[in-house]
N, C-alpha and C positions, 0 to 999 in steps of 0.2 A: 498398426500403430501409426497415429498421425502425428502425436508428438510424445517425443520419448527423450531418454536420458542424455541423447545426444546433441539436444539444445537449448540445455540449461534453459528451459522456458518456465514460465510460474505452474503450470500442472502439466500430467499426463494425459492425453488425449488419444482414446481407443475406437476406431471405426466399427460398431454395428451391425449398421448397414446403408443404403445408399441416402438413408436420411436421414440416420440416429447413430452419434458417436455418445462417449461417455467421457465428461473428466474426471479427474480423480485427482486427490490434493490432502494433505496432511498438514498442520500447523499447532502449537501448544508453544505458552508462553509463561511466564512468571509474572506475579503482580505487579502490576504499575501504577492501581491507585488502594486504596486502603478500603473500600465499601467490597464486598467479596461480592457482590446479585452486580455492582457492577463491573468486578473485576469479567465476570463471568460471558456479558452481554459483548466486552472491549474483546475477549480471547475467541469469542464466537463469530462476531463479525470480521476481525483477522485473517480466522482460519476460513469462513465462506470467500474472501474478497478474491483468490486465487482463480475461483471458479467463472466470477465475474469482470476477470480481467480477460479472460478466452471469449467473453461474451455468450457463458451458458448463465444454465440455469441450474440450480441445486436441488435436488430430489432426497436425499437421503444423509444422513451424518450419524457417526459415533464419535462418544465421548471419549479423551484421551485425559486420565486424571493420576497426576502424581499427587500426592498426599500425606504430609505428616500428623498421623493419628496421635501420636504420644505428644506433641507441642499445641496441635489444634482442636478445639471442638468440631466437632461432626457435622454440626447446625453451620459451621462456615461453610462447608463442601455443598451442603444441601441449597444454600443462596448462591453459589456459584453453578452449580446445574442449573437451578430455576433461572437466571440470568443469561445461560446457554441457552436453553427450551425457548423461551421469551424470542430471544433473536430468532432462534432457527423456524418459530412460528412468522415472525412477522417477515422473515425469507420465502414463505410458505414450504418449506422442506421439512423430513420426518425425522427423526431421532430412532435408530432402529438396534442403539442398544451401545457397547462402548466398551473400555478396561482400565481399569485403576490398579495401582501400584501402590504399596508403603516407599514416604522416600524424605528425606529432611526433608528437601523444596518442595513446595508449591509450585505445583505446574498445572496449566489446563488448557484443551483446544481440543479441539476436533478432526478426524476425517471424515473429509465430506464426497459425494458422488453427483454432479452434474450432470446435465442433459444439453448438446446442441446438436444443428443441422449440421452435417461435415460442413456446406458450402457458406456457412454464416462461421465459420471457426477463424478469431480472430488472437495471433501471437505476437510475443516482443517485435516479432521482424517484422518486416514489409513497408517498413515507410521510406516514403520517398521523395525524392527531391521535390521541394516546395513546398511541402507540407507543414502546414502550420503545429505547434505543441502546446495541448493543454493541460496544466494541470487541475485538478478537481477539488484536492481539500488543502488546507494551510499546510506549512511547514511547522514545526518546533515542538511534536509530542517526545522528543525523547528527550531533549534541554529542558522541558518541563517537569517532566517524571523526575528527571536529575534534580532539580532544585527541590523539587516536593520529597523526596528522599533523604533531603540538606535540612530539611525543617524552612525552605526560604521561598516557598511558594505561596500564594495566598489564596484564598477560594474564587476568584474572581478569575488565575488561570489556571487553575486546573478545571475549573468548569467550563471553561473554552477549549481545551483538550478531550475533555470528558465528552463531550456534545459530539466533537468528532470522531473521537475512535469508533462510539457507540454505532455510528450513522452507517448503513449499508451502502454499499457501492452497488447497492441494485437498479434503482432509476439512473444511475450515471452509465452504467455499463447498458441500459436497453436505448437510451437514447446513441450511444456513440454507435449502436450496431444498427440502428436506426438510420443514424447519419451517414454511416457506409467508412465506416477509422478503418486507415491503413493498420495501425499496428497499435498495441495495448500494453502497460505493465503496469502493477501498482507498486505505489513507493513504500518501502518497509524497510527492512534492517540495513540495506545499503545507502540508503539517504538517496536525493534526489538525484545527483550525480553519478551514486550506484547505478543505479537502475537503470539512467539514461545511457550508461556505456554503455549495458548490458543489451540497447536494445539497436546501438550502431557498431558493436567488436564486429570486425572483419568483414564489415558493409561495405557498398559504394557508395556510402553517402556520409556528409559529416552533420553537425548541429550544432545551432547555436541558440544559446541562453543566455536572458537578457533577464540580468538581478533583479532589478526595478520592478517587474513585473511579478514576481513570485511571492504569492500571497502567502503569509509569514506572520504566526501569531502575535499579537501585542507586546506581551511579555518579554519574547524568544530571544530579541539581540539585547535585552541588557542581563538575558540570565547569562548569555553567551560572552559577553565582554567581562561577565566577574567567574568565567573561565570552569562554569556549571556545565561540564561537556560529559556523557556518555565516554564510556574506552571504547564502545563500537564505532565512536564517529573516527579516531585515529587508527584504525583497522581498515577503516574506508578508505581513510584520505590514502594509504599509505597503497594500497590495493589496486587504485584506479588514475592516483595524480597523474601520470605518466602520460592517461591518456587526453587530458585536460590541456587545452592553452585559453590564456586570458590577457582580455586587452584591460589594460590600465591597472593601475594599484588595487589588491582588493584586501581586506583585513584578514585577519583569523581567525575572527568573530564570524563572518562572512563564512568564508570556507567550513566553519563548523555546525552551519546552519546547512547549507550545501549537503553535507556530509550524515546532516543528523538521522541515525536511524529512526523510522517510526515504526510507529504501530497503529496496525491499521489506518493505513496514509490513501491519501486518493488514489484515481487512477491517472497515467500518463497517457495519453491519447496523441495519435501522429494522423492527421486527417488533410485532404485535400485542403488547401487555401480557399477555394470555393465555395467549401462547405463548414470551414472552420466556424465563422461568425453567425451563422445559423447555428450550430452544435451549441455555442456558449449562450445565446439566447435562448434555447430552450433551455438548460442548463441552468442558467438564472430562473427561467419562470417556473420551474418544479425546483426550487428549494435549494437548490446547492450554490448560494449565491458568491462562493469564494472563487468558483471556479476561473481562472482564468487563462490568457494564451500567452507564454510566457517565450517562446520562440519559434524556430524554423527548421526545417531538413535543407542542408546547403550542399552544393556540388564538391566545392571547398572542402581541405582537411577532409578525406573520407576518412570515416572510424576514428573520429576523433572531434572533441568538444571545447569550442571556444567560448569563454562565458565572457559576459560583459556589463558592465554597471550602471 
């Protein structure tokens, strides 16, 4: 076992043999937007993005589908598979079969089965001092989802959400393994602050984040200032402020974007300085043009996050 339950990492990673480990990952989620083919494509790429944050590759998946037959037609479940297939195709991975359930909610995701080199296996930890951090997709799918569940969303952002959950973290994650990233996680239910503790708790090293730079959908701070927040974002806040310091005044609006959970969110990437502004030009020139490097690995406050405006 190269990685197991013992480092709360984004999947499980099983050694082979001396040149093929396996990951292994689980995800399902409930609707976020109202088209079922693409509720299905957003729970699919979700649940592969796990495998792409270790830096594999995904080879096989089962369907995970909870289901209410007596409130729903059938024909929705059937556009939300085909919306799964769809991804799990353009992932190039297999669908080798799956388990559904009767259940009120709507629920769907996958588990999936990856392929890498042990010596290419890349997890939360290992970054280190001076290393630049990149993020890869905007912030504000879940203040979004909130307002469009509010009735106060408009088609202009939810289709700026929509474009990204849908998007694989596949070319992001061969170029960072490419580029040689110290360390990987992708940003999901713990918002971006989650994640980033997650990936310096009881490190030698601390980090710092720098607001300005955190690409951050259109929308997101004025859904956020009329107080459109997820209950997951004050589960975050409450779970990690501790480990937080911040210079200068910063809002609540602010901190609830920080905190916002997503779905299907980019990856976080900890890479040499050296090699950071190479990574983020390639990065731009294959399509992922939000990406950008939003701070550092500092000697300063180890295991611990100073953000700054």
């Amino acid at each position: 076992m190269l990685v197991g339950l013992e480092s709360g990492d984004d999947a499980g990673v099983y050694k082979i043999s001396d040149d093929l480990a396996i990951i292994q990952t689980i995800d399902f989620i409930t609707p976020i937007v109202d088209d079922p083919y693409i509720f299905g494509q957003i729970a699919a790429a979700n649940s592969l993005s796990d495998v792409y944050t270790m830096g594999g590759k995904p080879i096989t998946a089962m369907n995970v589908v909870c289901f209410p037959t007596k409130t729903l037609d059938i024909s929705v479940l059937g556009e939300i598979l085909r919306g799964g297939l769809d991804k799990l195709k353009e992932a190039g991975a297999a669908l080798v079969g799956g388990h559904s359930i009767e259940d009120p909610e709507l629920k769907y995701g996958l588990s999936v089965t990856g392929v890498i080199h042990p010596a290419n296996l890349i997890t939360k930890e290992g970054a280190q001092i001076g290393d630049k951090l990149i993020i890869t997709k905007p912030l504000g799918t879940g203040i979004v989802s909130t307002a469009l569940k509010g009735g106060m969303a408009g088609e202009e952002a939810v289709t700026h959400i929509t474009a990204s959950m849908t998007t694989l973290n596949k070319r992001a994650s061969e170029l960072m393994l490419e580029a040689g990233a110290h360390a990987c996680t992708d940003i999901t239910g713990f918002g971006l602050l989650g994640h980033a503790c997650g990936m310096i708790e009881n490190s030698m090293v601390g980090m710092e984040i720098n607001i300005a730079a955190i690409p951050i959908f259109p929308e997101v701070r004025g859904f956020a200032e009329m107080g459109l927040i997820p209950g997951g974002t004050h589960r975050n806040k409450e779970f990690r402020l501790s480990m937080i310091e911040h210079a200068g005044v910063i809002g609540d609006d602010i901190w609830n974007i920080l905190f916002d959970p997503q779905t299907s969110g980019g990856l976080l990437i900890s890479i040499a300085s050296a090699d950071a502004d190479t990574l983020l030009e390639n990065l731009h020139r294959h399509g992922i043009e939000d990406a950008a490097i939003i701070g550092e690995l500092i000697e300063e406050s180890m295991g611990r996050i100073t953000v700054r405006e």
